[in-house]
C-alpha positions in Angstrom: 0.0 0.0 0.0 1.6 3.2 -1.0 2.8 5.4 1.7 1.3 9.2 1.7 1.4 11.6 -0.7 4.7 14.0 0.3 3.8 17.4 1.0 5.5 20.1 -1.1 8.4 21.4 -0.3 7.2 24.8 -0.2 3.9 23.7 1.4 6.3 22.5 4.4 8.2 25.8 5.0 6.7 27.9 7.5 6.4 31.1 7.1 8.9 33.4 9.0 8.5 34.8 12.0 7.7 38.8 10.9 8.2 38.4 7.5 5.1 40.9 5.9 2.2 39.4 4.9 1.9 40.1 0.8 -0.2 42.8 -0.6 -3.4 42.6 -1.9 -6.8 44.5 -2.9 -7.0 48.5 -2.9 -8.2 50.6 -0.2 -9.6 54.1 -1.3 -10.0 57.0 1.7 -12.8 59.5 0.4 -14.1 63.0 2.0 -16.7 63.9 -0.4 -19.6 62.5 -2.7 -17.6 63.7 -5.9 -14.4 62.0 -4.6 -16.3 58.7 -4.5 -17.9 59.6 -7.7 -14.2 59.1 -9.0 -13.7 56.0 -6.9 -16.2 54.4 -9.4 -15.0 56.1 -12.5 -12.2 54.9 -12.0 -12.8 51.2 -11.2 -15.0 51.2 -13.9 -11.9 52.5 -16.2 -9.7 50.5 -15.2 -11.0 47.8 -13.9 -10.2 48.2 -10.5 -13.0 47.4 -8.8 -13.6 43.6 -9.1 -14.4 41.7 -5.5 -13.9 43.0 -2.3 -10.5 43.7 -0.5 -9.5 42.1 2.4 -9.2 43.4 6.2 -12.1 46.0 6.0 -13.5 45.4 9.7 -17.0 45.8 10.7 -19.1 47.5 7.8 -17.0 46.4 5.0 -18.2 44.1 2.9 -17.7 40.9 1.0 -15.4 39.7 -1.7 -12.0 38.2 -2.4 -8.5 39.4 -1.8 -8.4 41.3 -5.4 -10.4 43.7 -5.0 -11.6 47.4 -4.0 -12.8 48.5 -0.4 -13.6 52.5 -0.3 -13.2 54.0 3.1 -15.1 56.8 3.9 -14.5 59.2 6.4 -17.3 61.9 6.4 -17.0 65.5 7.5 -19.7 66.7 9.8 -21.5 68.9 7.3 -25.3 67.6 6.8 -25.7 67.7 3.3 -21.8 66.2 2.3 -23.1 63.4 4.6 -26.1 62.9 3.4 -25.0 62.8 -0.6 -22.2 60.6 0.6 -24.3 58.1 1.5 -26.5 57.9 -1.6 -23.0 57.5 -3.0 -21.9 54.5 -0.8 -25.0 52.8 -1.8 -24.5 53.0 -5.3 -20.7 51.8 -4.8 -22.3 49.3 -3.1 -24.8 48.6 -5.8 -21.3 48.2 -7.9 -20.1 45.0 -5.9 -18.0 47.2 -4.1 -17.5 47.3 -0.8 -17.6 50.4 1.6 -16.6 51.3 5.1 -17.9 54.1 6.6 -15.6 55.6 9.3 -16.6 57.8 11.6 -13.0 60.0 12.1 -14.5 63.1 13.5 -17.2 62.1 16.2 -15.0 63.8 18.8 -11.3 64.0 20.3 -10.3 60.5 20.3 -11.8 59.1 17.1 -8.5 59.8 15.4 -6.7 57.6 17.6 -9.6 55.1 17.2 -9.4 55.6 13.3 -5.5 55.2 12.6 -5.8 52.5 15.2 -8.1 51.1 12.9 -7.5 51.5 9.1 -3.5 50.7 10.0 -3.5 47.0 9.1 -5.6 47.2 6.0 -3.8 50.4 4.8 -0.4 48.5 5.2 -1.8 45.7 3.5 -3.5 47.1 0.0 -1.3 46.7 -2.5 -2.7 49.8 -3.7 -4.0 53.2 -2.1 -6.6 55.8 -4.0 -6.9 59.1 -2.4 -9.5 62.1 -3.5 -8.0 64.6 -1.4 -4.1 64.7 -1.2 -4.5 68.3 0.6 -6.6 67.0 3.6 -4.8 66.4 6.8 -6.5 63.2 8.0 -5.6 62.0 4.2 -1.9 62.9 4.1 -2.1 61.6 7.9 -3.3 58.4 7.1 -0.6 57.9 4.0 2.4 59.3 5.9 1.4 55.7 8.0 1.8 53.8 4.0 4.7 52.4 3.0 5.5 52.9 -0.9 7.7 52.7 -3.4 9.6 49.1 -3.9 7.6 46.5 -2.1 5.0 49.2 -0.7 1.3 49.9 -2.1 1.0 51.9 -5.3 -1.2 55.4 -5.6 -3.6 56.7 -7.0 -5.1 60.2 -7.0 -8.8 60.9 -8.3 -10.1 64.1 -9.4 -11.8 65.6 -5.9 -12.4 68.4 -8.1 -10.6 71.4 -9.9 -8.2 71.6 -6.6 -6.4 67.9 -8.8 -4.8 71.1 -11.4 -3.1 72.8 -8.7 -2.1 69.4 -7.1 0.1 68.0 -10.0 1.5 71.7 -10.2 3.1 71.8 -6.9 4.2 68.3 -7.1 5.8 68.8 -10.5 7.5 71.9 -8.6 8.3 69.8 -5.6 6.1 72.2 -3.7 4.5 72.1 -0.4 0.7 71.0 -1.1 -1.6 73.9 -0.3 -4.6 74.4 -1.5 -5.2 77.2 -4.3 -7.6 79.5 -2.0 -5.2 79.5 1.3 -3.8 82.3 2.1 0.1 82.4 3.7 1.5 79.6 6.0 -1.6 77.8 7.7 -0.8 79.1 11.4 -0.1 76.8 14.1 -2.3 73.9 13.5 -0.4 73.4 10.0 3.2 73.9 11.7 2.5 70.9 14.3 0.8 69.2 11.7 4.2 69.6 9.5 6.2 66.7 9.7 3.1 65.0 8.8 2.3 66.8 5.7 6.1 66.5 5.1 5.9 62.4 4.8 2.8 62.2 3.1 4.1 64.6 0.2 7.3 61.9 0.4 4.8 59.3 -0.3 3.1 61.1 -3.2 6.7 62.2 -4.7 7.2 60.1 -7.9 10.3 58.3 -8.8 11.6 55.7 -11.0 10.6 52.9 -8.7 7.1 54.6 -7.6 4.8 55.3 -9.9 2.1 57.6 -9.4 -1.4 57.6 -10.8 -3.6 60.8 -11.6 -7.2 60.1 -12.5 -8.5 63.0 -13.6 -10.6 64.8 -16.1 -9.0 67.8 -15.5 -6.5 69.2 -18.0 -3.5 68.5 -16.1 0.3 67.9 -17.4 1.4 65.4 -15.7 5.6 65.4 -14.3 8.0 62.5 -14.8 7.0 59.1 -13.4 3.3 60.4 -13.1 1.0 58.7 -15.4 -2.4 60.4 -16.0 -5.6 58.6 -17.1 -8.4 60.6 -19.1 -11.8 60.4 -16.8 -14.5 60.7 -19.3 -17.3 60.0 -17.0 -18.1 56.3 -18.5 -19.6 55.0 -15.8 -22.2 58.0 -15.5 -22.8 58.1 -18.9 -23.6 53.7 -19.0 -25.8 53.8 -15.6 -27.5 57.0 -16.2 -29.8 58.9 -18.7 -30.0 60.2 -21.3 -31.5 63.3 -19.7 -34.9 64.5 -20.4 -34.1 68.5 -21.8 -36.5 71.2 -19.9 -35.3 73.8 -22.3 -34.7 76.6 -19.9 -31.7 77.2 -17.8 -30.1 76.1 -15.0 -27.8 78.0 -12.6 -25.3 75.9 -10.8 -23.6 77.8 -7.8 -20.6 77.8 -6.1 -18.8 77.6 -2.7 -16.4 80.8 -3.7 -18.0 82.8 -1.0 -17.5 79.9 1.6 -14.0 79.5 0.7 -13.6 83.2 1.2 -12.5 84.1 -2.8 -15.0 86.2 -3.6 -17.3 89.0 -1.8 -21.2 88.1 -1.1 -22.5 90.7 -2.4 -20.9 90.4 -5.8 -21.8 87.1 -6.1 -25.0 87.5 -5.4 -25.1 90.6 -7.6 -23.7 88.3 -10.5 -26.1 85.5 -9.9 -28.6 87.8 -10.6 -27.7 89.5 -13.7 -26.8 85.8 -15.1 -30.8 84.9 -14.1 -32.5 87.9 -15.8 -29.9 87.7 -18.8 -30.2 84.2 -19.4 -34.0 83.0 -18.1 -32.8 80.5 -15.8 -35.3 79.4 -13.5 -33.4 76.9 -11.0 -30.5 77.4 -9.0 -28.2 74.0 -8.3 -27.1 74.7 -4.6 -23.2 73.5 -4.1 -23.4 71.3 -0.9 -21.2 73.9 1.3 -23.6 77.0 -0.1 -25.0 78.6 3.5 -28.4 78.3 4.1 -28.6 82.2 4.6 -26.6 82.7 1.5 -29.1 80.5 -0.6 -32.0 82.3 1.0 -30.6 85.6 0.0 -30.2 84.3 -3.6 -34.0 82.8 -3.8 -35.6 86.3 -2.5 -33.7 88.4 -4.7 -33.6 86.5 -8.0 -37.0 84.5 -7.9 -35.1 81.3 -8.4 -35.9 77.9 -7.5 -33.2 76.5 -5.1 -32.1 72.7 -5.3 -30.7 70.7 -2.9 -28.7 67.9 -5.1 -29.2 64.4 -2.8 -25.9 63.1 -5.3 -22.9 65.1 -7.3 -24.5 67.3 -10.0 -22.8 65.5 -13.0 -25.4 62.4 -11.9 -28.3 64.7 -11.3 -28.3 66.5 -14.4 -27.5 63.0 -16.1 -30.5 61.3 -14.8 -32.6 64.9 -15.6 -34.7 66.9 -16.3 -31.8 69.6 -17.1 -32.0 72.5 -18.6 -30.9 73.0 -22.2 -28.3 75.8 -21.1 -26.3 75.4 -17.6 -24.3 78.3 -16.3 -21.4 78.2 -13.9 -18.9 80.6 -12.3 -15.1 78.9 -12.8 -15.6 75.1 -11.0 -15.3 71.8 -11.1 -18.7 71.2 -13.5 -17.1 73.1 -16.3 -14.8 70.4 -17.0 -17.0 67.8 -16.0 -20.7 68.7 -17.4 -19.7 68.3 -20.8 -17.9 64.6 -20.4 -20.9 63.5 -18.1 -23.7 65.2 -20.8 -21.9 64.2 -23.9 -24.0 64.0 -27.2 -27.2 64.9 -24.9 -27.8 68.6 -26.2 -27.2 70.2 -23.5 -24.5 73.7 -23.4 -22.6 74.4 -20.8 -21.6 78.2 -20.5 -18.8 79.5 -17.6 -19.1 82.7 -16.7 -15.6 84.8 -15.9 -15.1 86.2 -12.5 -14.1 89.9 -12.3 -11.2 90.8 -10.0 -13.1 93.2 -8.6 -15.3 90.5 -7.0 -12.3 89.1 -5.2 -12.4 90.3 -1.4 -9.0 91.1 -0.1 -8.3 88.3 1.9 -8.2 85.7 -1.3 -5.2 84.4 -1.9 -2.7 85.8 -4.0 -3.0 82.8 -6.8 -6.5 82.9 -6.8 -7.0 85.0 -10.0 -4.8 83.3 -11.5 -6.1 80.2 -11.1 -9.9 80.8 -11.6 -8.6 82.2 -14.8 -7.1 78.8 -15.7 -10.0 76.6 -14.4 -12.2 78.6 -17.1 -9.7 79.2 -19.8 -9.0 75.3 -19.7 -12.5 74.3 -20.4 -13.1 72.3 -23.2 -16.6 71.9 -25.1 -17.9 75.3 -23.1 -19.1 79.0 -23.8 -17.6 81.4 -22.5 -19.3 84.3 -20.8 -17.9 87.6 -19.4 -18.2 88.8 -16.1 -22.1 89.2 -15.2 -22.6 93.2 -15.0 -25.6 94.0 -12.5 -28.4 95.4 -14.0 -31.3 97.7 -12.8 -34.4 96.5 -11.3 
């Protein structure tokens, strides 16, 4: 009777005590519903989202080693939060799984957060981020090992901020985002050496590779490879819209972010109304409540909440025939997501005079680019008030 099969000799060896387990799946850390939006673009672009990685704790879901897990980690804001959840359920509806990770519910949830995305951020063989200027982001990464033997990255568009981004990092700057003003004060300085290793992780070299995502017109520097978003996976789950045939006015956080004054937005918002017909206004999700109030009772326009990133909600319609926009993120990204629909997409210039004096130094500058770069738009001048 023959004796047992022998066991491979590989089978046999043990593994070593402390050697690294090997890298698997991708792990994706998102902030906001348009970040995720590009989580899917690109998995559906590339292919990147098959399965489910491994190691996501409680909430994550199923899948093999292989695959993509999408971690998000929500600001406090009511109306990010609540689009980012419609989001996760349509990742979800994807096959993809999603972890939502409360990182701000009060002083130690940091600790508790590192604590626990460590092990399945060391393990991804891959790491997509939609905000390389957030702190808890570059936090998170400066925790990453990369380059030989370490996870690959990724960067999705989290908007128009992905231009400026590639800049400084084909300058070898330090990353700050395009409407700060001077230093940061001293939360950035103790946050520093933090920002300085994340940056170190999202340097390119010859042996790390870095990956934009982006639909933006960006030029990417050496080692970076860039891959055109054209909105695919909007455009195949989604539409084509139903036209209205008025106009649409999509807003803006520029007062938010302090670029431009209130009143000469709200002055321009409604000489763009009475110029162009448009009946509705598309509310960005940081718009104040007071602001949007001020905006409904002097212009007669119809405020709207989006529950999901415009470039879904005007895909899925109605939409207007004719959408206007100040210098954003939908001027680049309308005409990918409405391609072949009918639908015009006009930008309308800022004046320097709207600036208030505490925008930062680059922001003309860059507002000019953001419009200037625009493919498949109209261009409009500067919206003059007019009389009542």
């Amino acid at each position: 009777m023959p004796g047992p099969v022998p066991e491979p000799a590989a089978a046999r060896r043990a593994p070593r005590r402390g050697r690294a387990a090997p890298r698997a799946g991708t792990v994706a850390l998102v902030e906001s519903p348009v970040q995720l939006l590009n989580v899917l673009e690109w998995a559906y672009a590339t292919g990147g989202g098959r399965g489910g990685a491994a190691g996501t704790g409680s909430g994550g879901g199923d899948g093999g080693d292989a695959g993509l897990t999408v971690i998000v980690l929500p600001p406090r804001e009511a109306m990010t939060r609540g689009q980012l959840r419609r989001m996760a359920e349509l990742a979800r509806d994807e096959g993809i799984a999603v972890r939502w990770q409360e990182a701000r519910g009060g002083t130690t949830a940091p600790l508790r957060t590192v604590g626990s995305l460590l092990g399945p951020l060391r393990r991804a063989a891959r790491i997509v981020v939609g905000d390389p200027f957030s702190r808890y982001v570059q936090l998170l990464l400066s925790l990453v090992r990369t380059g030989p033997g370490g996870a690959g990255l990724v960067v999705v568009d989290d908007g128009t901020a992905t231009m400026e981004f590639v800049t400084q990092l084909a300058r070898g700057e330090r990353l700050v985002r395009w409407h700060r003003r001077g230093a940061g004060g001293a939360r950035a300085a103790l946050l520093a050496p933090v920002s300085a290793a994340a940056r170190r992780r999202m340097t390119p070299s010859a042996d790390h590779r870095v990956e934009v995502f982006s639909s933006m017109p960006v030029e990417p520097p050496e080692h970076v490879r860039a891959v055109r978003n054209d909105f695919g996976w909007t455009r195949a789950r989604f539409g084509p819209p139903a036209l209205t045939g008025g106009t649409d006015l999509v807003g803006t956080s520029l007062v938010e972010t302090g670029v431009v004054d209130d009143g000469h937005y709200l002055a321009a918002v409604t000489a763009l109304a009475r110029a162009h017909g448009a009946t509705r206004y598309f509310a960005h999700r940081r718009e104040s409540a007071g602001k949007l109030h001020r905006i409904a009772a002097g212009t007669g326009l119809e405020i709207v909440r989006p529950d999901l990133p415009l470039e879904l909600v005007a895909r899925r319609g109605p939409v207007g025939r004719t959408i206007l926009s100040f210098p954003s993120t939908v001027v680049h990204t309308l005409p990918l997501a409405l391609a072949g629909t009918g639908v015009t997409v006009a930008v309308c210039e800022v004046d320097p005079a709207w600036l208030t004096e505490n925008a930062s130094p680059r922001a003309r500058g860059f507002l000019a680019g953001v419009t200037g770069t625009a493919r498949d738009v109209r261009r409009l001048p500067p919206a003059a008030p007019t009389s009542s």
